[in-house]
C-alpha positions as CSV (number, residue, x, y, z in Angstrom):
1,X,100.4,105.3,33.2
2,X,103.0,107.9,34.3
3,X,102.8,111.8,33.0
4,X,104.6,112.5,30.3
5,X,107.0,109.2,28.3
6,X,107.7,107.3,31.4
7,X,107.0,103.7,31.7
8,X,106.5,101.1,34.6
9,X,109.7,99.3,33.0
10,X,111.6,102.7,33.2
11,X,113.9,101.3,35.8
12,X,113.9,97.4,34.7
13,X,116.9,95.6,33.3
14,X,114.9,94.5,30.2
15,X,117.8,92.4,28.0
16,X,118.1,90.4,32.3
17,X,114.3,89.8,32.5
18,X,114.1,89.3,28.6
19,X,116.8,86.4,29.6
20,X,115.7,85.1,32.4
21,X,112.2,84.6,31.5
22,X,113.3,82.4,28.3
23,X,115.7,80.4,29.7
24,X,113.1,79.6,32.3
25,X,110.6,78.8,29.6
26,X,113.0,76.8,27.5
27,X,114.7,74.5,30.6
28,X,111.1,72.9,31.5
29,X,107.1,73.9,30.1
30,X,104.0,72.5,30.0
31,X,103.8,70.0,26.9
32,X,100.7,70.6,24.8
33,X,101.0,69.1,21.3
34,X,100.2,72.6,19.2
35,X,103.4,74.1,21.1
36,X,105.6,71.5,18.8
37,X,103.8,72.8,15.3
38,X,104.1,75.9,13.3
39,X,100.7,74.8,11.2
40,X,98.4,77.6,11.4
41,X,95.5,75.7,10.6
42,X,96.6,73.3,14.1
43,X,97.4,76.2,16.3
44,X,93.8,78.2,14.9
45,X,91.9,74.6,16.3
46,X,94.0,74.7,19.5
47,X,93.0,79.0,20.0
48,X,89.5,78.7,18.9
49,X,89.1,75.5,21.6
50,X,91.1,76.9,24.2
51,X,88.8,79.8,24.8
52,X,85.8,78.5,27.0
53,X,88.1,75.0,27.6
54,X,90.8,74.1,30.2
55,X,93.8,73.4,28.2
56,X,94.0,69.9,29.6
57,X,90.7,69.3,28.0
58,X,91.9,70.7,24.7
59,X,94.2,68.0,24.0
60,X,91.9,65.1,23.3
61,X,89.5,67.3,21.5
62,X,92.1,69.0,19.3
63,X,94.0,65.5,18.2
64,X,90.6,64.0,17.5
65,X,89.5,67.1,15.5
66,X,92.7,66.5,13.5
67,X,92.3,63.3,13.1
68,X,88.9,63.7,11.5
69,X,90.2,67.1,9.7
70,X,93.6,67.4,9.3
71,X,93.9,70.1,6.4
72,X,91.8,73.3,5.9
73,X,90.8,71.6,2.8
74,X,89.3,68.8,4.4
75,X,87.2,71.0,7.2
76,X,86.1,72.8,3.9
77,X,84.7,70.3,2.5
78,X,82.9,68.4,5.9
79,X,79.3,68.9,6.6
80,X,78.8,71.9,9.1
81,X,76.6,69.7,11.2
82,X,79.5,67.1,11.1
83,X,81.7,70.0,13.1
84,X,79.1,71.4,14.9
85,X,78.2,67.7,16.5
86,X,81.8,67.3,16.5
87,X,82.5,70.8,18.9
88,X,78.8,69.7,21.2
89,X,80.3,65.8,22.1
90,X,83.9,67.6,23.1
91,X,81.6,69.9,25.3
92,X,84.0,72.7,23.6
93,X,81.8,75.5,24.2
94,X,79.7,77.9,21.7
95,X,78.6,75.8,18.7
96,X,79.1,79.3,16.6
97,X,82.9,78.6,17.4
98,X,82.3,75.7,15.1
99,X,80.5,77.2,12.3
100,X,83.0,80.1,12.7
101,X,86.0,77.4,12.4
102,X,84.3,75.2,9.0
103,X,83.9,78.9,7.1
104,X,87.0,80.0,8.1
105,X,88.6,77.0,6.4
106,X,86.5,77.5,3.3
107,X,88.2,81.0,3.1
108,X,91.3,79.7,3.8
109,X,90.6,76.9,0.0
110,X,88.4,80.2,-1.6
111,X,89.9,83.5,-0.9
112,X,93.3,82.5,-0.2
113,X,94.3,79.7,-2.3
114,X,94.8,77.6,0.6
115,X,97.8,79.5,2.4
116,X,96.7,81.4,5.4
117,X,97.4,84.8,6.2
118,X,100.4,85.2,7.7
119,X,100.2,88.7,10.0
120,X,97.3,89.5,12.4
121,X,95.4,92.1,10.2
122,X,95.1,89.2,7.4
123,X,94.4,86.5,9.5
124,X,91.5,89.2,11.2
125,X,89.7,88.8,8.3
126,X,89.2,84.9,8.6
127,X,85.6,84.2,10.7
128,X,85.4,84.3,13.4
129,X,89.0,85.2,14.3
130,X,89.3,88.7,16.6
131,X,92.2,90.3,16.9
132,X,93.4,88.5,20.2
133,X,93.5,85.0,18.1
134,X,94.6,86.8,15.1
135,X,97.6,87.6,17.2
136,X,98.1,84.7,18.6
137,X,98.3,82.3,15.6
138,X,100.2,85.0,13.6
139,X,102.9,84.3,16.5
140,X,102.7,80.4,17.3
141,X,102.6,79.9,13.7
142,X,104.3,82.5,11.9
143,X,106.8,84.2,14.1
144,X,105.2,87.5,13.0
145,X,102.7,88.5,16.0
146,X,102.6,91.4,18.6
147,X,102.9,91.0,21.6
148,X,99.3,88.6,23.5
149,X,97.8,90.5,26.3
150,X,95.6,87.8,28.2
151,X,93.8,87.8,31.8
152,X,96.9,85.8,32.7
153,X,99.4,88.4,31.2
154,X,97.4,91.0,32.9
155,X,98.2,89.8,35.9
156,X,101.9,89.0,35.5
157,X,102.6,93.0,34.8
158,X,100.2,94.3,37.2
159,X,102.6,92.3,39.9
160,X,105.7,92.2,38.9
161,X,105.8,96.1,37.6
162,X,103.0,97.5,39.0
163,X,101.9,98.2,35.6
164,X,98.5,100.0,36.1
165,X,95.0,98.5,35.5
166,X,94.4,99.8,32.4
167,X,94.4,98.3,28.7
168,X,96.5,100.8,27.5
169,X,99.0,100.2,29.4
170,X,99.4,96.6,29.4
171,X,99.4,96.9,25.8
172,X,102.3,99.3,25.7
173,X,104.1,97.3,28.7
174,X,103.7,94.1,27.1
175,X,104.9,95.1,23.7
176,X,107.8,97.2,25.3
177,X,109.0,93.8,27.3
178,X,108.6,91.3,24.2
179,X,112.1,91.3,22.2
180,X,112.0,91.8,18.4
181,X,111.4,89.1,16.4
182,X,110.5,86.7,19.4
183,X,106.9,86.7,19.4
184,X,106.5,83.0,19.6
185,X,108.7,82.0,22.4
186,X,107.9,85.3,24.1
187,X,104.3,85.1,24.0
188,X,104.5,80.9,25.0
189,X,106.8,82.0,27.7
190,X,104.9,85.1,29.2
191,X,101.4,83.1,29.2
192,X,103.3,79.8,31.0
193,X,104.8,82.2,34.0
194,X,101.1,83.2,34.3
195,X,99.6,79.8,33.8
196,X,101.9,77.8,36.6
197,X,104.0,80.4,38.5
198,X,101.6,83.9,38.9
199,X,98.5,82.2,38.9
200,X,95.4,83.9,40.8
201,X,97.0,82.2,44.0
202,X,101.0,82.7,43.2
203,X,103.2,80.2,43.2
204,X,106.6,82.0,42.9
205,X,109.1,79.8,44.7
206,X,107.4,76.5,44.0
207,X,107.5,77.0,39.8
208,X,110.6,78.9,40.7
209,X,109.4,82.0,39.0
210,X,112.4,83.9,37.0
211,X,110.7,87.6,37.9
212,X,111.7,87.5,41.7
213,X,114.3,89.2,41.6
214,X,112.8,92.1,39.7
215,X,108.9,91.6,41.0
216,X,106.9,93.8,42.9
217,X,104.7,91.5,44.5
218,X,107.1,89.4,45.5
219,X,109.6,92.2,47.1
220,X,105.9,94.1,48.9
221,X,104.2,90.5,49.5
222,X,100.9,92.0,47.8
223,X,99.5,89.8,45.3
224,X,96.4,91.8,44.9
225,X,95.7,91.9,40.7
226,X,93.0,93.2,38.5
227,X,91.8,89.7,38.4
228,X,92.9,88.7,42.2
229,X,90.7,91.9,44.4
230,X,91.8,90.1,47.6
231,X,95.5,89.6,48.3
232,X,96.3,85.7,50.0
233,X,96.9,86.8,53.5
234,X,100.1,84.6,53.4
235,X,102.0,85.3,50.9
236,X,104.8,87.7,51.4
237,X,104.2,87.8,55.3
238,X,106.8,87.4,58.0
239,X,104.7,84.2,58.7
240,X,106.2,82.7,55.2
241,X,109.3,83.8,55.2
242,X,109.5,82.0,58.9
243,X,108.5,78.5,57.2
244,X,111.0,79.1,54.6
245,X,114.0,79.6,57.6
246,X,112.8,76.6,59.0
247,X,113.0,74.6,55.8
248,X,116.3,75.9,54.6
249,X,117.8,74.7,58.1
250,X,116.2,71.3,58.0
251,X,118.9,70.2,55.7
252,X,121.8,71.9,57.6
253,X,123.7,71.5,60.8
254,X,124.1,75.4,60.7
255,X,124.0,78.0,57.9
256,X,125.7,81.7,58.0
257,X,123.2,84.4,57.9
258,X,124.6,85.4,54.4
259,X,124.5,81.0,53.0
260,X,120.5,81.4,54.4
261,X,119.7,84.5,53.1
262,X,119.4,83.4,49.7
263,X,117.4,80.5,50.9
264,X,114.6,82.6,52.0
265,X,114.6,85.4,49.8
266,X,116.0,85.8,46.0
267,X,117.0,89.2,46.5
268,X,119.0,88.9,49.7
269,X,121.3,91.6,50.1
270,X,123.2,91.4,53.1
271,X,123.6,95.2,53.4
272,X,120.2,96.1,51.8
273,X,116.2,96.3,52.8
274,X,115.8,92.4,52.9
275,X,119.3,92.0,54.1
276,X,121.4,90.6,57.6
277,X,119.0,92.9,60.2
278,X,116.1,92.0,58.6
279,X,117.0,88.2,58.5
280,X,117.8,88.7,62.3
281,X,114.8,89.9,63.4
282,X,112.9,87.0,61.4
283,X,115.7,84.6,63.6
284,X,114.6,86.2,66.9
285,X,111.1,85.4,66.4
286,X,111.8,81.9,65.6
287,X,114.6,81.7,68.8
288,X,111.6,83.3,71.3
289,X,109.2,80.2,69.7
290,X,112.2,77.8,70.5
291,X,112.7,76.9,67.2
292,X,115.9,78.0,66.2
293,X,119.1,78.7,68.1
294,X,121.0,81.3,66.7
295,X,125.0,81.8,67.5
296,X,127.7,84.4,67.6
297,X,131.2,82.6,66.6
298,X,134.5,84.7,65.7
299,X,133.3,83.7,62.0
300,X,129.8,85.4,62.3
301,X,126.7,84.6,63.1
302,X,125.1,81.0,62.7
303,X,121.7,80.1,63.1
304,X,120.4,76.2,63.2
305,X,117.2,74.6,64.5
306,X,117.1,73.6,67.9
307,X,116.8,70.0,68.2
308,X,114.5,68.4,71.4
């Protein structure tokens, strides 16, 4: 990080992105049955599974589990090898997990009287639990979590502001961006824009990623992260945004620079870097290929695709 108190999110509008990035979250998200509970004991089965699992996998596992165990009190009292064949059938990974899972409950009945723990530094005392799912239930289920710093997380803030690779300071940058209080939409939102829109192979305009407008990789077109060492050769190139000309003006007799702009790039300024010139120079390309004729009328400039 920067010398002194400066921070990657020095110059970002943080109440805008705050706003943007829950709305986007809240309009349309992946459904996975322990995002619609606040049961600890649910969303510890759903962490625990998820970590050597693909979430789509979890599902089945985690309603049968459930099913079969639907109360600490009831894992408590199963037979460990029960679970453990239980956790080997689902192909869910470590059978320690398991073990770690069936005490876990039985200090949930014993030690704690059969309520969980209800911040991180409690619920790090169950088995088995680290801090990064001590976190992470404390927020699902609680409300009362800091802020989750995952590979995926990683990844958002490395690209969208060129937060350094460094624990530390994804740490600080994550909790910095997460409102107060917010920890469970927050944390479900921030892992689902890195779980379907800034995936290792980004997918920004496609999941219609709320960040564009403030996101680094998207403005520079390098999608490099400390999980990604070699940046897709497409994304952000003049290549790209020719395709996207091409597909705004499929729909269209004729579009103004300034009504395609926006098509093509989120933070279209006509005046600015990414503005008319630069839009023009992307149109003269595609006019020397013969795929676009482009027009000077008395009401500006029109661009539309030539037609065989």
């Amino acid at each position: 990080m920067s010398d002194g108190d400066s921070s990657p999110l020095d110059d970002v509008p943080l109440a805008d992105v705050r706003e943007a990035l829950v709305s986007w979250y809240m309009a349309d998200h992946r459904s996975f049955p322990w995002r619609e509970t606040t049961d600890p004991y649910e969303i510890l089965v759903s962490e625990v599974m998820s970590q050597q699992t693909q979430l789509g996998r979890v599902v089945d596992a985690w309603e049968g589990f459930l099913e079969r165990w639907p109360t600490t009190a009831a894992l408590a009292a199963a037979n460990r090898s029960d679970v453990v064949a239980f956790w080997t059938s689902h192909s869910l990974g470590y059978n320690n997990r398991a073990k770690y899972l069936h005490e876990a409950a039985q200090q949930v009945e014993d030690e704690f009287d059969g309520e969980f723990p209800t911040d991180p530094d409690g619920l790090s005392e169950l088995m088995g639990v680290g801090p990064y799912t001590a976190n992470a239930v404390a927020s699902f289920a609680f409300d009362n979590g800091d802020a989750v710093v995952d590979t995926n997380v990683k990844r958002v803030l490395y690209r969208a502001f060129d937060v350094p690779d460094d624990d530390a300071a994804f740490e600080a940058a994550a909790q910095e961006l997460m409102p107060d209080g917010a920890s469970r939409v927050w944390n479900n939102a921030i892992m689902e824009l890195g779980g379907v829109a800034c995936e290792k192979t980004p997918a920004c305009d496609e999941a219609g990623c709320p960040w564009r407008p403030w996101c680094h990789a998207y403005e520079t077109g390098d999608f490099t992260a400390p999980d990604v060492p070699t940046q897709p050769s497409f994304e952000g190139s003049r290549r790209q945004f020719r395709g996207r000309i091409v597909n705004a003006l499929k729909d269209h007799d004729d579009l103004s620079l300034d009504e395609l702009g926006p098509k093509v790039r989120v933070d279209y300024v006509p005046d600015g870097t990414h503005g008319r010139e630069w839009l023009r120079g992307l149109l003269d390309d595609l006019a020397d290929d013969g795929l676009v004729d482009v027009e000077e009328t008395e009401e500006g400039l029109f661009a539309r695709l030539r037609r065989s």
